[in-house]
C-alpha positions in Angstrom: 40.8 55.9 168.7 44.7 56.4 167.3 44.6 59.8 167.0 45.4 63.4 168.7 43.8 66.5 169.1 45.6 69.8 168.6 43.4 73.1 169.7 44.2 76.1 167.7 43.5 79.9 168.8 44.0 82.1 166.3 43.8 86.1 166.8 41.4 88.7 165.7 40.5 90.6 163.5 42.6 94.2 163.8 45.2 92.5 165.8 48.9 93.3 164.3 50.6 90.3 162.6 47.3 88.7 162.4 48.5 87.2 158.9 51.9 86.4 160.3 51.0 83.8 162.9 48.2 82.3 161.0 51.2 81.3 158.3 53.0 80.1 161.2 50.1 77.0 161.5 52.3 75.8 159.0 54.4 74.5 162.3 52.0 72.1 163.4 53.1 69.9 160.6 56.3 69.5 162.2 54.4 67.8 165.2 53.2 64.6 162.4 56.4 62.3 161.9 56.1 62.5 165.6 53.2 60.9 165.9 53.2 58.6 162.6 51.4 55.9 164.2 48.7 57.9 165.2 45.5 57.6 162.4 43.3 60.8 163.2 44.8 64.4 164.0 41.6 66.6 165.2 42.6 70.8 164.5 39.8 72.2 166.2 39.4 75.5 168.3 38.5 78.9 167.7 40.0 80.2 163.7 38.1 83.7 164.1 37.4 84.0 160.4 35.0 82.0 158.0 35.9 79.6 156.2 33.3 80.0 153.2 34.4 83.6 152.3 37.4 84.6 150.4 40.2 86.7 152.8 43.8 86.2 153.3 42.9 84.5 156.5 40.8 82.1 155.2 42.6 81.3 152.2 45.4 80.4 154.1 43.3 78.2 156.5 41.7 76.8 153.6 45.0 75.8 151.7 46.8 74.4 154.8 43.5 71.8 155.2 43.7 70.9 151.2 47.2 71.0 150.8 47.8 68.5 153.9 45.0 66.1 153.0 42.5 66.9 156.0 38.7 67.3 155.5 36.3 69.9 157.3 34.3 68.2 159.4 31.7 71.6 160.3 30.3 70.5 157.2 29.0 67.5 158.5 26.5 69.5 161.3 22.8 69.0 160.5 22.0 72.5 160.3 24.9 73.3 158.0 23.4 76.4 157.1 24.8 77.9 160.1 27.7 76.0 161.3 29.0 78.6 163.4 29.2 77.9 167.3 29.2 81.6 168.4 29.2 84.8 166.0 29.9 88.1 167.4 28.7 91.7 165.2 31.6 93.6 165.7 
């Protein structure tokens, strides 16, 4: 496969500048002309917010994949009613 996989950690909940860094994702686009000949980027890792609820978080994770053409591929999961890999209460 052409392609490259970029892992993404994002922070917590209650941690300071939370919304600050997640803007920052923006930077990975600067990685792309790079690697024009590539065919499939793969942003996976650990976002620590859902993706199906409206939050700042979210909405900005949600806008980067729309705005930059990329798909969610969580969708995909045969049990999509519960997509999440691990879910912690607190």
């Amino acid at each position: 496969m052409d392609g490259w996989i970029v892992n993404v950690c994002l922070l917590c909940v209650g941690t300071a500048d939370r919304l600050f860094v997640v803007e920052e994702l923006t930077t990975l686009l600067d990685w792309i002309p790079r690697y024009y000949a590539y065919k499939v980027v793969l942003i996976g890792g650990d976002f620590n917010t859902d993706l199906d609820v409206t939050n700042p978080i979210s909405n900005l994770i949600n806008c980067f994949i729309v705005d930059n053409g990329l798909h969610r591929c969580d969708s995909l999961l045969v049990n999509a009613n519960n997509r999440c890999t691990y879910f912690n209460e607190s």
